[in-house]
N, C-alpha and C positions, 0 to 999 in steps of 0.2 A: 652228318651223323653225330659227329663230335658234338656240335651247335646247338642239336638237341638234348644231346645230355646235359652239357652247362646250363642249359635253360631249364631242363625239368629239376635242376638239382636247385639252384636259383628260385624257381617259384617253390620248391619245398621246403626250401628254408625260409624264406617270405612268409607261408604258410604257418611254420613251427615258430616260428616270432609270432604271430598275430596271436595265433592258438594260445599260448604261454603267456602273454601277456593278457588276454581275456580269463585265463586261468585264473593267475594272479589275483584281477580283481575279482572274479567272483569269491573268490576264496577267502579275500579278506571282507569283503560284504555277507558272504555268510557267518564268518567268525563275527563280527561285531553283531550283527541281528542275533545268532546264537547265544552269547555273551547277556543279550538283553534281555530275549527272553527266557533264559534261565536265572537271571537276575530275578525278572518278574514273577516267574513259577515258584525260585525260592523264597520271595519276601511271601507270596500268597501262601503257601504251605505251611510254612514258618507261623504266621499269624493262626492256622488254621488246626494243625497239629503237632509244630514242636520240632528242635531242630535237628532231631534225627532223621525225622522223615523228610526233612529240608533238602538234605544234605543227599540222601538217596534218590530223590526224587532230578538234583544235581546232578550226580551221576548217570543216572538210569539217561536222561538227555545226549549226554554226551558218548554215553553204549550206543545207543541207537542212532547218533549220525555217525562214530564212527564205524559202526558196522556197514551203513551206509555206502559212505565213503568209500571200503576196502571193497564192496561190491563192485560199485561202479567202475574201479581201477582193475581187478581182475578181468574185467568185460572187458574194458579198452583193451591191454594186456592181449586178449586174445585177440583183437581187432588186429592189431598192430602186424600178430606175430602170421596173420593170413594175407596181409597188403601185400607184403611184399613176393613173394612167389606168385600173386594176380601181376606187380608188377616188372620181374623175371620174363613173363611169358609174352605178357606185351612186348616187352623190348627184345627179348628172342626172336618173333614172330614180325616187328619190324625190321630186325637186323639181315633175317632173310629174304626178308621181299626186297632190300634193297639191292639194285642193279649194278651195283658199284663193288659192295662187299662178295657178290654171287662172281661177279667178274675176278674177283682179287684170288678168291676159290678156287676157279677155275684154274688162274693161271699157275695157281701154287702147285696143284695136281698134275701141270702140266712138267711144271718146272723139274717137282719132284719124282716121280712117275706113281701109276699106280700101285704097281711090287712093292713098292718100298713106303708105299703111306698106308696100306693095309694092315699091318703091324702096328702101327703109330695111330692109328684107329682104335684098335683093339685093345692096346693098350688103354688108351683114352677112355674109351666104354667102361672097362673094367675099373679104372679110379673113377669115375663120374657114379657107377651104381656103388660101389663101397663110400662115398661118401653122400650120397641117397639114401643109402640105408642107414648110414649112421646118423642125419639129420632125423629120419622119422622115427628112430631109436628113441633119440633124446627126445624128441617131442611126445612120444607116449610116453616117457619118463616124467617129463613136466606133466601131464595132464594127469 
């Protein structure tokens, strides 16, 4: 059980390295092609009608990728902030099928009795749904 965790956390950071640095280079190959061709759109503007409208024509370039831009991160953003509770419920719904952890359960229940874990249940439910509901608080507050 442990084994797996180190391994999924291992191959997601493997992952987050590869990611980031293919980021990287895109980001800088878009900045240089960017650069060129608004170089290009201002020398031809410039020639064409003067360099106010050069200079705007600059800008307006650079609105438009970075609005872009702030779209596409928003997206992700949201991608990010749904992985993870898909993968909560995986590793939830693994952690009970295992025959090992259901065993350790058991014996806890045994060890403890049931009178006295009842309470300590209850308790438990009750911090588990106050901070449920304060998660999906703040997540309509973000959105």
């Amino acid at each position: 059980m442990l084994q797996r965790l180190v391994d999924d956390l291992r191959d997601s950071t493997g992952l987050a390295l590869r990611m980031t640095s293919l980021a990287a280079a895109a980001a800088i190959s878009l900045f240089v092609s960017t650069a060129f061709l608004t170089a290009a759109a201002f020398v031809f503007v410039l020639n064409k009608y003067g360099s106010l409208y050069a200079c705007l024509t600059g800008a307006s370039i650079y609105l438009v990728l970075t609005l872009l831009v702030a779209g596409i991160y928003i997206y992700r953003q949201k991608q990010v902030k749904r992985r993870p509770v898909e993968q909560t419920k995986s590793m939830l719904q693994a952690a009970l099928s295992d025959p090992v952890i259901l065993a350790t359960g058991l014996q806890v229940i045994r060890t403890i009795g049931v009178k006295r874990l009842i309470p300590i249940l209850a308790i438990g439910g009750v911090a588990l749904g106050l901070m449920a509901s304060r998660q999906s608080a703040s997540d309509e507050a973000e959105d």
